[in-house]
N, C-alpha and C positions, 0 to 999 in steps of 0.2 A: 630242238628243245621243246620240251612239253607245255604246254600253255597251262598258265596258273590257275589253277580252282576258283572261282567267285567265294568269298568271305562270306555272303550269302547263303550260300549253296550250304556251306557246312555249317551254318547258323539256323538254316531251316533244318536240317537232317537233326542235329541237336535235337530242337525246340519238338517235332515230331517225335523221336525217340524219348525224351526227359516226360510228355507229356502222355505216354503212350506206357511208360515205365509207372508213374502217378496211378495213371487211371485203370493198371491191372493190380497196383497194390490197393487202391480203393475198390474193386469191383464188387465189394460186397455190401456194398453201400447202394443205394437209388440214387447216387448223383450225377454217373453217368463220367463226364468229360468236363464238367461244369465247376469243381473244385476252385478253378481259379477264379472265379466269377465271384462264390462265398469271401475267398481270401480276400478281394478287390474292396467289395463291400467292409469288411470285418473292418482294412486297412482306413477305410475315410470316415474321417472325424466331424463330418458334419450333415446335415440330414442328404443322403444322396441321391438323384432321380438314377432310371432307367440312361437318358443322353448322357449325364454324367458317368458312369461305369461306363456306356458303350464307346464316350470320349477316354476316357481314362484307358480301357481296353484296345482301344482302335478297332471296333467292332460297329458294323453297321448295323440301322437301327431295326429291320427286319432279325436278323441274327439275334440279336438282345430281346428283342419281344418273346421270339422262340425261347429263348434261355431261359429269361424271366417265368416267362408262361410255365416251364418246366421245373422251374425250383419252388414257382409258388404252389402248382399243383402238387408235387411230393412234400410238399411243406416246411420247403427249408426260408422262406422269405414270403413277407407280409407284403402286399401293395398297401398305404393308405394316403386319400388323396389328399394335395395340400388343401387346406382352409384360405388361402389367398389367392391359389391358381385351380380352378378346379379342371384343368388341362393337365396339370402336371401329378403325379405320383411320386411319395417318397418309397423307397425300399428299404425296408425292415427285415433284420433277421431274425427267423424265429428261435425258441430253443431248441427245437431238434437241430436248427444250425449254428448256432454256439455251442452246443455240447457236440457236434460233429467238429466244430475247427482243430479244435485238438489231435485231433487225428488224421486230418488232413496234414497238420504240420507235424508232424511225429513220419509220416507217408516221405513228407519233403526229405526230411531232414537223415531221414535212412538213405533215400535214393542219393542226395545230397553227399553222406557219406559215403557212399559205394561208389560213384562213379568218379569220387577226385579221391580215392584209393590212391598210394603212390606219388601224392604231390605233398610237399614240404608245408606247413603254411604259410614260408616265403612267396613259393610257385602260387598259392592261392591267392595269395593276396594282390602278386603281380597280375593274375589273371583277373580277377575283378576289376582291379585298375586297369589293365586295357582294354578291357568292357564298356567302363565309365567311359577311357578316353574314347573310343569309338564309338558311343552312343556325342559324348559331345561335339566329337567332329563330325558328326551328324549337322547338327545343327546348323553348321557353318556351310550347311551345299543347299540347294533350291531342291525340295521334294516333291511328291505328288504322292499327298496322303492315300493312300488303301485302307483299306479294312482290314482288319483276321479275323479268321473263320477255322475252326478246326471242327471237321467232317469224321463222324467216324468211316472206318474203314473195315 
């Protein structure tokens, strides 16, 4: 009998392919692989640092500087420093980066449609729910946080 595939294994092949599928329908953008990083931002609703997204992202904090460094120099996000912590930074996006999100999620949402081609929106909806439930019974095992880092290749 064949030994079973790691759950993993096909979650990373995914998450490389989904993100690799994104970042050649955005290629014609300066943003490189970073997309999700804009989206991350867009999504928090309150003034957010650099540890904050690299917490949120599970992304260490050398990787985030590099990122940061790279959205603020193309000018998709503002540094400006807090007025209470002068250690800390909030990030701001700019409008070349609110008039890009739209189209970052327009990018999603085609890929989105293309690759669950063929599924009911029964089968979707079951599949996001065993997502949820797998990320929940996550929570329930002792971990050893990592970072993500996605390298171009």
């Amino acid at each position: 009998m064949k030994e079973p595939i790691p759950i993993g294994r096909h979650l990373a092949r995914l998450t490389k392919l989904y993100a690799g599928a994104v970042t050649k329908k955005l290629e014609h953008l300066d943003i490189e692989r970073y997309f999700f990083v804009l989206l991350a931002i867009d999504a928090i609703e309150v003034k957010c640092t650099q540890q904050y997204v690299a917490d949120k992202l599970q992304m260490d904090k050398v990787t985030m500087v590099k990122v940061i460094d790279y959205l603020s120099k193309h000018g998709y996000i503002n540094r400006v420093q807090n007025k209470d912590d002068r250690r800390e930074y909030h990030l701001l996006l700019t409008q070349k980066a609110k008039s890009t999100l739209p189209l970052i999620k327009k990018a999603i949402d085609e890929i989105n449609t293309s690759i669950t081609k063929g599924l009911t929106k029964t089968q979707l909806a079951d599949f996001h729910a065993t997502l949820n439930l797998i990320e929940d019974n996550f929570h329930l095992l002792p971990i050893k946080k990592i970072n993500f880092k996605l390298n171009k290749v």
